[in-house]
C-alpha positions as CSV (number, residue, x, y, z in Angstrom):
1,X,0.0,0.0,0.0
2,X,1.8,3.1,-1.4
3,X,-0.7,5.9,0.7
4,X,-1.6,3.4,4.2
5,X,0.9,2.9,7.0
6,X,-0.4,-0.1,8.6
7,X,0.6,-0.1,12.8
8,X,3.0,-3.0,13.8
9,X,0.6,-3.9,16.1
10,X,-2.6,-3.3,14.2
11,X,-5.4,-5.8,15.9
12,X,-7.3,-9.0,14.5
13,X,-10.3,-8.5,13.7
14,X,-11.8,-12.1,12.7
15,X,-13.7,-13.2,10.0
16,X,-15.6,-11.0,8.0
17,X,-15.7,-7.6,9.1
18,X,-16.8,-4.6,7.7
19,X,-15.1,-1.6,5.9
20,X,-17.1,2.0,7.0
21,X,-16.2,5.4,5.4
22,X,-16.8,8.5,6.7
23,X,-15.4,11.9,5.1
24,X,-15.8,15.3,5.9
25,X,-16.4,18.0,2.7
26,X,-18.9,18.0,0.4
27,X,-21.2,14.9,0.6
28,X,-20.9,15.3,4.6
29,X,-23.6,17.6,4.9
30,X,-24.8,18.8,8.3
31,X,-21.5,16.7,9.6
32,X,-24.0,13.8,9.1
33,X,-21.5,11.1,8.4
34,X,-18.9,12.6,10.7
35,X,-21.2,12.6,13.4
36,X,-22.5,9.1,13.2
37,X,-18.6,8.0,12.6
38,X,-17.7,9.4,16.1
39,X,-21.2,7.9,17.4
40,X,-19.6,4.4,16.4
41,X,-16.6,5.1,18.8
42,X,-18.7,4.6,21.7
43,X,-19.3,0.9,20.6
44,X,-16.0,-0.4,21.7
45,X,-12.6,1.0,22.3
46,X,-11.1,2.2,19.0
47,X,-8.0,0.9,18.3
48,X,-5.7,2.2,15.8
49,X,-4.6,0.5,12.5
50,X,-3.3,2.5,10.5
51,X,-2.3,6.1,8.8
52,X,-2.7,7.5,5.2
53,X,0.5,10.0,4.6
54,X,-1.3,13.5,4.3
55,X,1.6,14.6,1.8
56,X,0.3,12.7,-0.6
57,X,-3.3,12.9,-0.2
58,X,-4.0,16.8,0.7
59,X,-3.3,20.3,-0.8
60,X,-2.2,22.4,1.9
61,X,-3.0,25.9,0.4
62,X,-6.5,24.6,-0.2
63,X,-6.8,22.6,3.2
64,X,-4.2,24.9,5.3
65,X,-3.5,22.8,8.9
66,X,-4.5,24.7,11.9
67,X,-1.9,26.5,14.1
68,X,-2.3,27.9,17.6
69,X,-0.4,31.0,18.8
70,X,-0.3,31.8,21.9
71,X,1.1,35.4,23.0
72,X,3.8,34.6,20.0
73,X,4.7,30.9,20.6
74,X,3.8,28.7,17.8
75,X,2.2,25.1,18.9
76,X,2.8,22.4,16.7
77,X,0.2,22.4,13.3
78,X,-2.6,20.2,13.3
79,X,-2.5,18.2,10.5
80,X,-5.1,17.1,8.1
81,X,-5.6,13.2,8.2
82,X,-7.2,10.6,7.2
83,X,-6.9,7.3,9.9
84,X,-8.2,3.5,10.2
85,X,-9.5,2.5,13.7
86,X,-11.1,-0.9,14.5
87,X,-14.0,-1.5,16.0
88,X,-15.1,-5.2,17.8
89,X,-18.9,-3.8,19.4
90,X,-20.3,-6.7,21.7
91,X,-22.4,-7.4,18.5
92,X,-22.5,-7.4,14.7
93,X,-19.1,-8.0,13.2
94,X,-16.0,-5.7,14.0
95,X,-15.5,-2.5,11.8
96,X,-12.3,-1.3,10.0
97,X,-13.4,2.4,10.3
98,X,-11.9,5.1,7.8
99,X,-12.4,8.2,8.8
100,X,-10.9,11.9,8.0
101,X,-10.4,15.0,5.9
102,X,-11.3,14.2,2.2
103,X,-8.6,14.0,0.1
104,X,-7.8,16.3,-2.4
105,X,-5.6,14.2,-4.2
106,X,-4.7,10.4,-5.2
107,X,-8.0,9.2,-5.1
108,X,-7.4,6.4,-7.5
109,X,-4.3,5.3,-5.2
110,X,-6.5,5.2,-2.2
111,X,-9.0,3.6,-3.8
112,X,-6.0,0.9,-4.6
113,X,-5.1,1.0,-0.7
114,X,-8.5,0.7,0.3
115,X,-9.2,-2.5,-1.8
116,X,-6.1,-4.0,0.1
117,X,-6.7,-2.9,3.2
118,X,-9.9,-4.8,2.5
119,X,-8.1,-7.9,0.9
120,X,-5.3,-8.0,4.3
121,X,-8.5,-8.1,6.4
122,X,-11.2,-10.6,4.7
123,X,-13.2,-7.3,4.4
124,X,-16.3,-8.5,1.8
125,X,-18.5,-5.4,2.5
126,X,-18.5,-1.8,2.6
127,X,-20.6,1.1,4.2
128,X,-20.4,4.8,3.1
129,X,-21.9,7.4,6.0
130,X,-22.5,10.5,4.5
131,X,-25.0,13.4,3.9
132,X,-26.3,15.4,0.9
133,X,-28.8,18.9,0.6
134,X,-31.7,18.4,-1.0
135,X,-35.7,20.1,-0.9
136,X,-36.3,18.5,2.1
137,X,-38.2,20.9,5.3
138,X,-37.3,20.0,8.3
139,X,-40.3,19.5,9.5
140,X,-40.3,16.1,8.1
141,X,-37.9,13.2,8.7
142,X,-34.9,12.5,6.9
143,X,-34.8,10.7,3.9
144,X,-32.1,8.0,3.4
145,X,-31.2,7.3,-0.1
146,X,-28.9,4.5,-1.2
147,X,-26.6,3.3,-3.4
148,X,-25.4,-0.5,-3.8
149,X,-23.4,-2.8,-6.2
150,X,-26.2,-5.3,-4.8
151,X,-29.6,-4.6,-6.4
152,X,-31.3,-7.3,-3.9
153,X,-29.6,-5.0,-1.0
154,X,-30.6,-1.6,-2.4
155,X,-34.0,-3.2,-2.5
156,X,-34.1,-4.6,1.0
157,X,-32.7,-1.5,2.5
158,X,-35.0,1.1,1.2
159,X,-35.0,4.2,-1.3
160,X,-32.5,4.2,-3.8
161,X,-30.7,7.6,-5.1
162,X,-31.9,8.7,-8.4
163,X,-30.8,8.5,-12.2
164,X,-28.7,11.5,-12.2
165,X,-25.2,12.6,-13.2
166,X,-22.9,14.5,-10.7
167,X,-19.0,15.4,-9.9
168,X,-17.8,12.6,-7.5
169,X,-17.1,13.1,-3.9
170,X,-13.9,11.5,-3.2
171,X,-16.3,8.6,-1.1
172,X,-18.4,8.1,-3.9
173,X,-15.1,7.5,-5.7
174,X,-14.3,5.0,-3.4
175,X,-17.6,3.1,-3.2
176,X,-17.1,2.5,-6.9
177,X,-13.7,1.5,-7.0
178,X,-14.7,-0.6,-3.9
179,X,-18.0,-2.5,-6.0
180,X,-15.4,-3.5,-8.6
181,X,-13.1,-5.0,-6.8
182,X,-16.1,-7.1,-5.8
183,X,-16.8,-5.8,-2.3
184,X,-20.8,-6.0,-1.9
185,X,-20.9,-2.3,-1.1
186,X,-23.5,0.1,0.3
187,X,-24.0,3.6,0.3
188,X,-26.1,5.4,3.1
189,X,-26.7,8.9,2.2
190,X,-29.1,11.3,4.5
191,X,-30.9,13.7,2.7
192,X,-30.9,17.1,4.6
193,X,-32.5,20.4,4.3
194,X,-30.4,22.2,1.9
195,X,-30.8,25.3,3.7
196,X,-28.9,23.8,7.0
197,X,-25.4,25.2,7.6
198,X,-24.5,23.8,10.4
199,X,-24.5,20.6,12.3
200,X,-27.9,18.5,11.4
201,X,-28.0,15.6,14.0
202,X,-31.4,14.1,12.5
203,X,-29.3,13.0,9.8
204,X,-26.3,11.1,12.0
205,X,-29.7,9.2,14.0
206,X,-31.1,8.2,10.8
207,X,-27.6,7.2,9.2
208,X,-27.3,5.1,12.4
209,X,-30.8,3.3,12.7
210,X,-30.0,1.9,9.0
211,X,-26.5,1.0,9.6
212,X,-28.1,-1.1,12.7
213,X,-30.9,-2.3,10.8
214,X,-28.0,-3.9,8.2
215,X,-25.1,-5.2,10.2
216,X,-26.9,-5.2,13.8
217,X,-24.4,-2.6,15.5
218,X,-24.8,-1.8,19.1
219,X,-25.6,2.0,18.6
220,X,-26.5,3.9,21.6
221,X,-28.8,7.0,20.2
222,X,-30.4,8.6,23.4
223,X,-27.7,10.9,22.9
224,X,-29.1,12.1,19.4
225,X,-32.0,13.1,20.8
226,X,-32.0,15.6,22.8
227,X,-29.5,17.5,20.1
228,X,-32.9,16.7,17.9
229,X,-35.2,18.2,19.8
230,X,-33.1,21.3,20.4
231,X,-32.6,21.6,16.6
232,X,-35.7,21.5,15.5
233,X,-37.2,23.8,18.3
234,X,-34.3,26.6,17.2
235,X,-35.4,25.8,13.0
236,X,-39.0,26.3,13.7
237,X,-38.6,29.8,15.7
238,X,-36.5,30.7,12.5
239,X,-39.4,29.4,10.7
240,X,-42.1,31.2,12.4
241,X,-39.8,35.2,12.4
242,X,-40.5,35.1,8.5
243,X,-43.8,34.5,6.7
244,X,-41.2,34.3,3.9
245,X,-39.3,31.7,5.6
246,X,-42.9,29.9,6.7
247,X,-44.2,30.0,3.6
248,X,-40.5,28.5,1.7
249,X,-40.8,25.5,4.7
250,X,-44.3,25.1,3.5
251,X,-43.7,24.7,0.0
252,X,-40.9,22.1,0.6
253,X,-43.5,20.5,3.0
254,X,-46.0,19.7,-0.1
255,X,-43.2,19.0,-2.4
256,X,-41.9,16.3,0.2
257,X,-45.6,15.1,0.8
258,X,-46.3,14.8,-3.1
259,X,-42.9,12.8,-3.2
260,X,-44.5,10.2,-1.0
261,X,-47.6,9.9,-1.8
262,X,-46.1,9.3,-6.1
263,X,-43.6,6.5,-4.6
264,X,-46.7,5.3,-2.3
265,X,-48.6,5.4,-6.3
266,X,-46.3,4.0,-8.6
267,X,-48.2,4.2,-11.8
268,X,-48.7,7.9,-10.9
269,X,-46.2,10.6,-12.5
270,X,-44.8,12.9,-9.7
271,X,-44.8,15.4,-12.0
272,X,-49.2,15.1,-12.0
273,X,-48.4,17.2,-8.5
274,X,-49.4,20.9,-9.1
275,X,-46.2,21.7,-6.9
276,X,-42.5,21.5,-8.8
277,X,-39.8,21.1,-7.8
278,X,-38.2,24.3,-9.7
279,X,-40.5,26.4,-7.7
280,X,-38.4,25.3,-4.5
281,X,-36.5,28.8,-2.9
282,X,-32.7,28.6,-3.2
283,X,-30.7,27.3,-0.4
284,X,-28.8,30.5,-0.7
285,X,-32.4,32.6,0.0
286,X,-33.4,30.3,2.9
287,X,-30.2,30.0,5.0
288,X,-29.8,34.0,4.3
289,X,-33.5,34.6,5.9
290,X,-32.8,31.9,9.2
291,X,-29.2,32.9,9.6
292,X,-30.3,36.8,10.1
293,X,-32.9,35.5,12.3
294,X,-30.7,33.5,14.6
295,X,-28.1,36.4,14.2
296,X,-30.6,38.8,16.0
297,X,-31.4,36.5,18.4
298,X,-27.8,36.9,19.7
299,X,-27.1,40.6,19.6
């Protein structure tokens, strides 16, 4: 492996476990997959594997490390990385969890490490957590969408993504290089408002409840919900300061509602609904209305 450094001492992990991808960036919205990556700590002690070198994977000027000052001594930089930690919960099989910065570079190299670090391990299956905007309120629940080199899988576990073409996410990248290497391979994508800058914890819970619902991980999420409750109670008094804002929730409300009810009828056209989605408010307008709320709220 040209990008991994494995540890000496890197643990056994049996038969069969399970590769799991997280990466911050672009398809990590509302820290979604981050979140439910550090939720999968609490399962069992981490324990380090290995380290991808950062020189090779990471444009500094684009991803500049952090670097505290303090009254003019320099602390050491912080580094971006990208790390494997296994994970052996008291049920489900263990987890060789990948977790990080995404990379700007080498993708196809990693992808190449990856597959090994699968082959050293037995690894036959793959998870991606992750996160993506989309015209969703949040008002309703988060949608999971899915993607699968296993057709009987994607249909077991629920919505699949739909027919469209998009620039790759480095983890994307990697569930496709993964599938043809042969790895039976699934993608768990929570579908967020797209007006949501900041952490969304709706969308770690749900990531979690379907990873549990495949490989029967021991996920503690009492946690979540408080931090869901809190969230939505601070997204509906944005809501409610703006009929504008109301009225934008309320239209992605009917759009999500007429979404439903055409996958509930599947001989009837979505498009029959008298609400489009082209007539959804830009995530730019939205987040601009409930950020200058919340900004009043502490001045």
């Amino acid at each position: 492996m040209r990008l991994l450094r494995l540890d000496a001492d890197a643990p056994d992990l049996g038969p069969d476990p399970v590769l799991v991808l997280s990466l911050d960036g672009w398809t990590d919205a509302g820290e979604g997959g981050t979140a439910a990556a550090d939720a999968l700590r609490g399962t069992a002690v981490p324990l380090p594997v290995g380290t991808f070198d950062s020189d090779l994977l990471y444009d500094y000027r684009d991803r500049r490390p952090q670097l505290a000052i303090d009254r003019g001594l320099l602390a050491q930089p912080v580094w971006p990385e990208l790390n494997v930690e296994a994970l052996q919960p008291s049920s489900g099989p263990a987890l060789l969890l990948v977790t990080g910065a995404e990379p700007d570079l080498s993708w196809q190299q990693l992808g190449r490490d990856l597959v090994e670090l699968a082959r050293h391990y037995g690894a036959t299956r793959y998870v991606g957590l992750g996160a993506v905007p989309g015209p969703i309120p949040h008002t309703r629940p988060v949608q999971v969408i899915a993607t699968s080199s296993d057709p009987l899988l994607l249909e077991r576990v629920g919505r699949p993504h739909e027919q469209l073409v998009v620039p790759a996410s480095c983890q994307s990248a990697m569930e496709a290089i993964l599938a043809a290497d042969g790895l039976t391979t699934l993608g768990l994508w929570a579908r967020i408002p797209h007006y949501i800058a900041g952490e969304y914890p709706e969308a770690a819970r749900a990531l979690l409840e379907r990873l549990t619902g495949y490989l029967g991980t021991p996920v503690d999420l009492m946690p979540f919900d408080e931090a869901v409750t809190d969230n939505r109670a601070k997204l509906d008094l944005a809501a409610a300061s703006s009929d504008e804002v109301t009225e934008h929730v309320h239209q992605l409300e009917r759009l999500y509602d007429a979404e439903l009810e055409a996958e509930r009828l599947a001989d009837v056209d979505a498009a029959g609904s008298d609400f489009t989605e082209a007539q959804v408010p830009s995530a730019d307008d939205l987040a601009a209305e409930i950020e200058r709320f919340l900004r009043g709220r502490t001045e």
